[in-house]
N, C-alpha and C positions, 0 to 999 in steps of 0.2 A: 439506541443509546448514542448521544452523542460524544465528542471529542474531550468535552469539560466531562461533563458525567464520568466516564469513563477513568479519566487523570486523577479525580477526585475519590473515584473507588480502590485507586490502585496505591492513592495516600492515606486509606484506611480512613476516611469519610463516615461513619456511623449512619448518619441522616441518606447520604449519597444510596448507600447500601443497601440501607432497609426501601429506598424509591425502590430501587432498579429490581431486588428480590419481591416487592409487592405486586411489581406488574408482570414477574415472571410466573408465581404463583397463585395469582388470584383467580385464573380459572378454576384453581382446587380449593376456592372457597378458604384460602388459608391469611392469617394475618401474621407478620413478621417484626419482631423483635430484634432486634443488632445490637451488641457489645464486642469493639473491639479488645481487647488484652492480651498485650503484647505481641505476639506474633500469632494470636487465638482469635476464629471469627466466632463467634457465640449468637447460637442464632435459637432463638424461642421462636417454636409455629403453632397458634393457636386457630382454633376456627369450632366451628356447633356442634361438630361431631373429631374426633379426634384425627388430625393428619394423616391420610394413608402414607405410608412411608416409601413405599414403593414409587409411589406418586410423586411422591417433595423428589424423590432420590433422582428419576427421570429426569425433571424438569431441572434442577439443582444444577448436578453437577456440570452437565454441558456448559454452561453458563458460567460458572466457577471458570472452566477451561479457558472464556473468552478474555478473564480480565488478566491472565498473563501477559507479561511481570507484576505480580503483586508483592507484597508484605507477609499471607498470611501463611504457617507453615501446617495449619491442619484448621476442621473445622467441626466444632460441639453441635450437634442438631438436638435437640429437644422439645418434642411434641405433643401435645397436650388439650386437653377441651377448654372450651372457655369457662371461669368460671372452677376448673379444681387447680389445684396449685400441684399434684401429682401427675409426673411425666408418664406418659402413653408407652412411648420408645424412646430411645436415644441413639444416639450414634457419634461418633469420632469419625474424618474423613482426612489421613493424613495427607497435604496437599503438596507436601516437598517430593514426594513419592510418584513416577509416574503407576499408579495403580487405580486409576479412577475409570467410573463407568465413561466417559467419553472417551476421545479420541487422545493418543499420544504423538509426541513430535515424528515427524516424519524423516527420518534418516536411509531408508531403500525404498527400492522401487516393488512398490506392491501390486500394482498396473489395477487397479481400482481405483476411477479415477473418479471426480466431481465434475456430471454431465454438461453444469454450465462454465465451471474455471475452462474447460477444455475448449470447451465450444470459443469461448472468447478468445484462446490463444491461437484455435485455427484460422480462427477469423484473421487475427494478427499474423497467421502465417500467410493467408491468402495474399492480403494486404500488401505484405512483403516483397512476394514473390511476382504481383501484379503488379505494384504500383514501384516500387521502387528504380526497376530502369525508364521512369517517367521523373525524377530526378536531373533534367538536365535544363538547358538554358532557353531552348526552344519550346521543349514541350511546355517548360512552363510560361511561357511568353503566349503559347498558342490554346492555353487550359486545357492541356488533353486528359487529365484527370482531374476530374470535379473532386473528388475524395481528399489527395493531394492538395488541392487550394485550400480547402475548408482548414485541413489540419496546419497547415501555413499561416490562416488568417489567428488560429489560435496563437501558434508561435511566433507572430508578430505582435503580440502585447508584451510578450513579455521581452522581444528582442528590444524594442521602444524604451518599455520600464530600462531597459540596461543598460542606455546612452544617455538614460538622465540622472539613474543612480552614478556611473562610471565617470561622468562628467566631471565631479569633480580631482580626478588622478587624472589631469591632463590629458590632453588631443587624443593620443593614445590611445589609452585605455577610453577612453570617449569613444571614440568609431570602434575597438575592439568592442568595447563592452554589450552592443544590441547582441549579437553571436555567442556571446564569451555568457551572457544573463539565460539564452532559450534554451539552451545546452547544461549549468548549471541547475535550473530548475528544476528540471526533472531527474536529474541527477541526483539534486539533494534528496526531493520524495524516495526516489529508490534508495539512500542510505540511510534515511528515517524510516523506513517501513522494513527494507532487514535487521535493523538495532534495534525494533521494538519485535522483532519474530515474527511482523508481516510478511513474510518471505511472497508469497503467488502477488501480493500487490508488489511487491518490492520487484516483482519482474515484470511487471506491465508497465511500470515506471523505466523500465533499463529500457521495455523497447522503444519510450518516446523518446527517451535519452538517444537511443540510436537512430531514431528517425531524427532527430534535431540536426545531428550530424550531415546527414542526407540535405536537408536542407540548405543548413549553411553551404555547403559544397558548392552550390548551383550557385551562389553569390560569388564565390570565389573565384568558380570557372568564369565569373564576367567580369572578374576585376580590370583586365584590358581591353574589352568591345565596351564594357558599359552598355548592352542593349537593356537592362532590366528595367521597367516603369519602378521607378522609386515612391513610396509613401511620401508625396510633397511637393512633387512634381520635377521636372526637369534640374532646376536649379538646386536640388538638394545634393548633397557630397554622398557620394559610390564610396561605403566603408571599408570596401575591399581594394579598390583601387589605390585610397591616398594609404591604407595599410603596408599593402605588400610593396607600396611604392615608396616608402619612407624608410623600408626595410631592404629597400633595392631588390625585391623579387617579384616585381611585376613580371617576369618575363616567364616565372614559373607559374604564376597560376594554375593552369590547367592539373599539373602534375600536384601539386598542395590540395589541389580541387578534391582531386581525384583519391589522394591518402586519407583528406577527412571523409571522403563516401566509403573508402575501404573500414576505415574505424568504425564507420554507422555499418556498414555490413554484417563486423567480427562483434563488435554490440547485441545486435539484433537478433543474431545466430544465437549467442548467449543466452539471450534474456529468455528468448522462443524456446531453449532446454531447460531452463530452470523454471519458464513457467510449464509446463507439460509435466516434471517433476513434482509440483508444488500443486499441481490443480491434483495429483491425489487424495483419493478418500484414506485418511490417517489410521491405522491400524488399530484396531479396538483393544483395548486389554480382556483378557480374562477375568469373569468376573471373580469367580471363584477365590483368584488370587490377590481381589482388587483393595487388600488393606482395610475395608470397613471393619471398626470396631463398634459393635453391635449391643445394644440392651436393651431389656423389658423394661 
């Protein structure tokens, strides 16, 4: 499901809905129906023999789950053969309620976690813990970490994109803005994926956020040697140099250097708890108690 899709189901899309439910359901042989009203999804399941309910209900609701924040505050299910106009089963699935057979929001720690969120955040921890005092001005002069460059080469598209966007709010913000762009970017994903309840992306995003930090650092600490090969060659302008020097604090670099590497540090630390938090398995509700109202 892509990004449109998705926006489009979440504006109560009729057409949008009935795709996305056809291809969740058609291994059960089911064909799908969509009427929004008002804050009501209305959803007719036809197919050759009549909907196993249990079946729609499985496939269903999880899915329901994914397109939070929606519009709809419950859902009509009505199942039927092809061919009678008499409903099989029916059902109500009140959706303002967390009461659904999937998963509910994650507020403790249940320590059942999702074997691959986890896996990706130790990764991120290794990473961390290995690569990070490889952050400096040498190592990176001398590529002691191939890992370290690659993710560099990423964050210098967008450091580029940020000296042509910035350019035009004067010199300034011109040589600020490559730093001021690689550090925003990721930044912004992480506050667009916690405002939409992506929370576990929303922290993979903080730790690039903090590695960006990291980054910029090692520029900083060279704003007075200048040894860095610059994107352009020799003659290109050290953004850090005519920066802190306009600012009359060339003479502190190292220690500015060294407080943007401590903010990617206290970042990174963050991000690394809130993903390990977030990569768990969501607690299931009861079913029992799970609000489905139910008919022949």
């Amino acid at each position: 499901m892509t990004i449109t899709e998705l926006a489009q189901i979440r504006q109560g899309h009729e057409r949008a809905i009935a795709q996305r439910l056809q291809q969740v359901l058609n291994p059960e042989g089911v064909t799908v129906h969509v009427r929004v009203q008002e804050q009501r999804l209305q959803l007719v399941l036809r197919g050759a023999i009549a909907p196993n309910q249990s079946a729609v209900l499985v496939c269903l609701l999880p899915e329901l789950e994914q397109w939070q924040p929606h519009p709809f505050t419950q859902v009509e299910l009505r199942a039927q053969a092809i061919g009678s106009t008499h409903p099989v089963w029916t059902a109500v699935v009140p959706l303002s309620m967390p009461l659904h057979l999937s998963d509910a929001p994650i507020n403790r720690w249940t320590f059942r976690f999702d074997p691959l969120k986890l896996g990706f955040i130790a990764f991120l921890l290794v990473y961390g813990v290995t690569c990070a005092p490889h952050y400096t001005v040498s190592d990176f002069i001398n590529g002691t970490s191939f890992l370290t460059a690659f993710i560099h080469g990423v964050n210098l598209i967008f450091h580029e994109a940020g000296h042509v966007i910035f350019m035009l709010f004067g010199r300034l913000m011109h040589l600020l803005g490559g730093s001021l762009m690689q550090i925003l970017v990721p930044a912004g994903l992480g506050g667009y994926f916690f405002y939409t309840k992506q929370h576990y992306a929303g922290a993979v995003a903080l730790c690039w956020t903090g590695e960006n930090f990291w980054d910029v650092s090692i520029y900083i600490k060279d704003a007075q040697e200048r040894l860095l090969p610059l994107l352009g060659g020799e003659g290109v302008m050290h953004d850090w140099h005519f920066i802190l020097l306009e600012l009359r604090l060339l003479p502190q670099d190292q220690a500015i250097g060294s407080l943007a590497y401590s903010l990617g540090v206290v970042i990174y630390a963050i991000a690394l708890f809130l993903g390990v938090f977030y990569a768990q398995r969501q607690p299931r509700a009861d079913r029992s108690s799970s609000g489905l109202a139910l008919g022949d």
